[in-house]
VEXROMAR-697125 format. One line per 4 residues: number of its first residue (from 1); their letters; for each residue z, x, y of C-alpha. Coordinates in pm, 1 decimal, decimal comma. Layout:
N
NUM> A> Z X Y | ... $
END
This chain:
245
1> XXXX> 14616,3 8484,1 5053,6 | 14270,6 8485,4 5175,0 | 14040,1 8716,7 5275,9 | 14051,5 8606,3 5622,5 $
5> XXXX> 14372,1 8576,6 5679,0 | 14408,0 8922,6 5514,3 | 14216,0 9050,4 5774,1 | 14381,0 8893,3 6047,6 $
9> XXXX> 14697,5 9015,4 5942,3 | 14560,6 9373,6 5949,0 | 14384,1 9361,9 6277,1 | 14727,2 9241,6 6453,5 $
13> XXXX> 14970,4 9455,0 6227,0 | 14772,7 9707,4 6128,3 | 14826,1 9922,3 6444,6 | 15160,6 9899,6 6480,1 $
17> XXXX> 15207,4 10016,3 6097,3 | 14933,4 10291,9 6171,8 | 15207,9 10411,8 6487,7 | 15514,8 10407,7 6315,8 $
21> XXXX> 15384,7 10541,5 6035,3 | 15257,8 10857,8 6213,1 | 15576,0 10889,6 6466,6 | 15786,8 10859,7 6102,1 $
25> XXXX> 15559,5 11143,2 5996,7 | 15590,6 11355,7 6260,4 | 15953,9 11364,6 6299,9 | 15990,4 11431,3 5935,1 $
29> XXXX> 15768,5 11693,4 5927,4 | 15903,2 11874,1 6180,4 | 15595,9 11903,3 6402,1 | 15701,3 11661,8 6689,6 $
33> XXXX> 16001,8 11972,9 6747,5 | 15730,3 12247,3 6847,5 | 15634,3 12051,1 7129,1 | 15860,3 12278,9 7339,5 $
37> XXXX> 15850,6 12570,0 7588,2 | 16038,1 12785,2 7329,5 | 15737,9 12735,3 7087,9 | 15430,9 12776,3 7362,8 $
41> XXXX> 15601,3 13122,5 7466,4 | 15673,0 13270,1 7083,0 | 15236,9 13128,3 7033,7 | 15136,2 13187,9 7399,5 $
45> XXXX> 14895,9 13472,1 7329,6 | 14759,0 13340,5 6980,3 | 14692,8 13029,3 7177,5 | 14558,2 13200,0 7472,2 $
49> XXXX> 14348,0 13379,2 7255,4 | 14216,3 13116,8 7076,3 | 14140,3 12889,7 7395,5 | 13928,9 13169,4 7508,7 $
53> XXXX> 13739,0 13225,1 7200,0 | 13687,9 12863,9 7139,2 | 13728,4 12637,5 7528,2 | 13522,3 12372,4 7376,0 $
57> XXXX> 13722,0 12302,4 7074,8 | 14071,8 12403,1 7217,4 | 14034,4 12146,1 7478,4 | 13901,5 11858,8 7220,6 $
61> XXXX> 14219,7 11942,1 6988,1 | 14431,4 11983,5 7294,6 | 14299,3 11622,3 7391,2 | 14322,0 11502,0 7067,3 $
65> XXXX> 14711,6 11549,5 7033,5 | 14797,3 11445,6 7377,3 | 14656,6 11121,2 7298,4 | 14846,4 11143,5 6965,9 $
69> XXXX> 15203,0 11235,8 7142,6 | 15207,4 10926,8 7428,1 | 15048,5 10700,9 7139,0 | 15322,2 10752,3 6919,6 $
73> XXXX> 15605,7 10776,4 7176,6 | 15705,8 11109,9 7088,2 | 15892,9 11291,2 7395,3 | 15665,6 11588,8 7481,3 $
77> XXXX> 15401,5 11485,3 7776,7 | 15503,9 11665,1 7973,9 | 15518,1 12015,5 7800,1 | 15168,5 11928,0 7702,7 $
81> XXXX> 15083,0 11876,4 8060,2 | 15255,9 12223,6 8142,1 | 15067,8 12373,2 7803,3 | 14760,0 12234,7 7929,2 $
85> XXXX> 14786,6 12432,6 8260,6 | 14895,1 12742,7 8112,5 | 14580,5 12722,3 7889,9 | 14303,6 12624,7 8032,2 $
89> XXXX> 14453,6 12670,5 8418,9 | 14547,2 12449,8 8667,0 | 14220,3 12309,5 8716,2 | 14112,7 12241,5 8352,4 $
93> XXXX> 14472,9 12203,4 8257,0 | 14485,1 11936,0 8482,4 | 14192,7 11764,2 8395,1 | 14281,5 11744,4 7984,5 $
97> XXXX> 14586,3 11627,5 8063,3 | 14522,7 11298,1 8266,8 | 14223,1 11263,3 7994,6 | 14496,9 11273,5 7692,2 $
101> XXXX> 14728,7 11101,2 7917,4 | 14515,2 10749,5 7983,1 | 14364,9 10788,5 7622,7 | 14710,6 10768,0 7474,8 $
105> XXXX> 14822,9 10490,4 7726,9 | 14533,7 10291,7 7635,3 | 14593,8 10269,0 7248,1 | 14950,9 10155,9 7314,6 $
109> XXXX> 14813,9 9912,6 7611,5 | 14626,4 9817,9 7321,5 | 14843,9 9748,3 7035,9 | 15075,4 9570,5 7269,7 $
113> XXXX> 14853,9 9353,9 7382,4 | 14847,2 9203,7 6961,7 | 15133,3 9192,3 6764,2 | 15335,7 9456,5 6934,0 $
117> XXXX> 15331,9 9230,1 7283,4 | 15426,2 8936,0 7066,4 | 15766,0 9126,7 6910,5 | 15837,8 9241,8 7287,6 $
121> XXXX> 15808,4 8910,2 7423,5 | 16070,1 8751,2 7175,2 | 16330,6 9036,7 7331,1 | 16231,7 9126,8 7663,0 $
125> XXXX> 16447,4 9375,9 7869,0 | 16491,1 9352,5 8244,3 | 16323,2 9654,1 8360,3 | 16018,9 9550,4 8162,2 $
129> XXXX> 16045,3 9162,3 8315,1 | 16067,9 9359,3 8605,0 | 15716,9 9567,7 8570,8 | 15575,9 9213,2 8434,4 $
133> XXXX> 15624,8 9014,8 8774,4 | 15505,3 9287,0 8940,4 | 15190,3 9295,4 8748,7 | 15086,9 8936,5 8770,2 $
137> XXXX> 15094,6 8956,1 9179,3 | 14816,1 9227,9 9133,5 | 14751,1 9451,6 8835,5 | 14546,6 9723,8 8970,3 $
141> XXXX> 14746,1 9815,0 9281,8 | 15113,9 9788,8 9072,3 | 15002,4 9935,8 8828,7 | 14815,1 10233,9 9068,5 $
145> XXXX> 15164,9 10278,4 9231,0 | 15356,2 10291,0 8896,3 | 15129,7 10548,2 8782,5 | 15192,0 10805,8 9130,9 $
149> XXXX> 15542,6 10789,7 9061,6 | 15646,1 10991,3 8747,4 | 15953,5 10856,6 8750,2 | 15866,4 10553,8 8614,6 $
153> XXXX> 15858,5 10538,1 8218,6 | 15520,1 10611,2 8066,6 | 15606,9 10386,9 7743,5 | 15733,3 10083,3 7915,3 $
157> XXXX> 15436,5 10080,0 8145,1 | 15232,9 10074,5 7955,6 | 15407,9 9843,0 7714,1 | 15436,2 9593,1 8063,3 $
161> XXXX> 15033,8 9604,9 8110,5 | 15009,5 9535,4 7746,4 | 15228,8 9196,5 7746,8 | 15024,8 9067,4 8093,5 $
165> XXXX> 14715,8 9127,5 7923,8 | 14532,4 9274,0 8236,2 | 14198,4 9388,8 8187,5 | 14111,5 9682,2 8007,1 $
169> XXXX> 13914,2 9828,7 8307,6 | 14159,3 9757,2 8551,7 | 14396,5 9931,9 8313,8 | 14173,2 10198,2 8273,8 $
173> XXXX> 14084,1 10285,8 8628,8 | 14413,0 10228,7 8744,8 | 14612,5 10474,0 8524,2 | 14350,5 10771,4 8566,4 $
177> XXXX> 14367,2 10759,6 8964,6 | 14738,5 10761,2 8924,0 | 14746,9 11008,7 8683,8 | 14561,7 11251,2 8846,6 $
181> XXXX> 14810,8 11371,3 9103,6 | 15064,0 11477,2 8872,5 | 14849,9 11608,3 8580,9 | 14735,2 11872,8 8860,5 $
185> XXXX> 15086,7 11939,6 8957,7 | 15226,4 11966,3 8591,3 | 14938,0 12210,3 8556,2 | 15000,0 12403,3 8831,6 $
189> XXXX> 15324,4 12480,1 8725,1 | 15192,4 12548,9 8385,8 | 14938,4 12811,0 8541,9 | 15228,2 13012,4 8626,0 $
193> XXXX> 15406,7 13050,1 8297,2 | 15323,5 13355,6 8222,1 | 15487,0 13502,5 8449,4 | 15803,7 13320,2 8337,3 $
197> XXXX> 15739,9 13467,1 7961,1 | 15667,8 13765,6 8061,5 | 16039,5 13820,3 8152,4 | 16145,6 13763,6 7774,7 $
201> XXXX> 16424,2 13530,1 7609,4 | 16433,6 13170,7 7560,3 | 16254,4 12934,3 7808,3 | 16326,1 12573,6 7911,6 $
205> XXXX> 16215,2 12362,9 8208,7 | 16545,5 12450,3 8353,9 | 16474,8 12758,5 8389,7 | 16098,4 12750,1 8617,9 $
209> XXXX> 16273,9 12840,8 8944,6 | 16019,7 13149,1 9077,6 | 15883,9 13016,2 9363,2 | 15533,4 13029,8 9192,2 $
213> XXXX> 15658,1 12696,6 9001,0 | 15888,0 12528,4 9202,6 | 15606,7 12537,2 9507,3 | 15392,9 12253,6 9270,2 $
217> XXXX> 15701,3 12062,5 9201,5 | 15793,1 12002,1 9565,4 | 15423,6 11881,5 9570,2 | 15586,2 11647,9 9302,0 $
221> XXXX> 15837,9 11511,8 9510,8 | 15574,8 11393,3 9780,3 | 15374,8 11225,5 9586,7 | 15656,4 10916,9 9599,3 $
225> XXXX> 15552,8 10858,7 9990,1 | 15217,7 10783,0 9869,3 | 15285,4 10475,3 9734,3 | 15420,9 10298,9 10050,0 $
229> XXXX> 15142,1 10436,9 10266,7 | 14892,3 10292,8 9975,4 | 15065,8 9929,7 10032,9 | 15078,3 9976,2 10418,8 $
233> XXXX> 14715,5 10073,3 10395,6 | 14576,6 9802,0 10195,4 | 14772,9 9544,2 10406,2 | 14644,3 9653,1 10723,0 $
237> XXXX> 14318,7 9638,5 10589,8 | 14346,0 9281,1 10430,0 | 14558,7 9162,8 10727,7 | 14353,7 8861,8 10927,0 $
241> XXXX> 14285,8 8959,1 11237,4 | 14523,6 8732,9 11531,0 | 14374,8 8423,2 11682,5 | 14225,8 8531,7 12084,9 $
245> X> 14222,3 8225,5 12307,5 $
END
């Protein structure tokens, strides 16, 4: 084998090993099951301590593993968004967390986009056909509306951008502004965990009824009307205007 084609191999596998590699890791070593409520409320006030001894560093390592966690597909965005808020508040919370959030999109936008949108093409699903089509009619506001509606899988969005091959800017762009109005929210709620530990015994998202959280989460729930006024917007604005004889 050459050297070039030694290095081609490695720029279009090379990620894909370098992701499965660390979500193998991090399932075997345990660490992917302390991304949980249970484990912020046991650490809350070494963590709390440490965030306000060192902000600047806390938030670059809280960053740093947020982009790690939606990289690697491991299930724990949104406790990080909730950690994020009970950390740094629901301001700064909010902000790390649609920061981690499009950085870790991007590198798997990225990787799918080489040999990982290649494998996915060979075996597409329906739901991801689905988020294709929608795509190629027009990337940025698709992918805008995906993005305000947390319903919609993070992974398979970003998987769908990746196979269309839309511009990295567009990608960009798009998946901060949609990001941003549930990072807040997920932080707000966040902001008020302390409360919620302060009552003792075990925690899960279950349990955030107080109206302190549930307040943000019906703020949740509106943000899937914002889509269909985005459309109705845009079209009205794009619309040509009728023919006066």
């Amino acid at each position: 084998m050459t050297t070039t084609r030694a290095l081609t191999l490695l720029r279009r596998f090379g990620p894909v090993a370098a992701l499965v590699a660390l979500f193998v890791w991090a399932v075997a070593s345990g660490i992917a099951e302390h991304i949980s409520l249970e484990e912020l409320r046991i650490r809350a006030r070494g963590l709390q301590a440490f965030a306000g001894e060192h902000p600047v560093l806390s938030v670059a390592t809280y960053i740093a593993l947020y982009v790690v966690t939606v990289s690697i597909s491991l299930p724990g965005a949104l406790i990080l968004s909730l950690s994020g808020g009970f950390l740094f508040g629901p301001w700064g919370g909010g902000a790390a967390a649609v920061t981690g959030a499009t950085g870790g999109s991007t590198v798997v936008f990225l990787v799918c986009r080489t040999a990982f949108g290649d494998f996915l093409r060979r075996w597409p699903t329906r739901l991801l056909l689905a988020i294709e089509a929608g795509f190629r009619k027009d990337a940025f506001s698709y992918l805008l509306t995906l993005r305000l509606i947390p319903a919609f899988p993070l992974l398979l969005v970003n998987v769908g951008a990746g196979l269309v091959g839309i511009p990295v800017r567009t990608f960009l762009l798009a998946s901060f502004l949609g990001m941003v109005p549930s990072s807040f929210v997920y932080a707000g709620i966040g902001a008020g965990l302390g409360h919620v530990f302060a009552r003792g015994g075990p925690v899960s998202v279950e349990s955030l009824l107080s109206p302190r959280i549930y307040l943000p989460i019906i703020g949740m729930g509106m943000l899937a009307f914002l889509p269909p006024l985005w459309r109705h917007w845009r079209h009205r604005r794009v619309a040509p205007a009728p023919d006066v004889k």
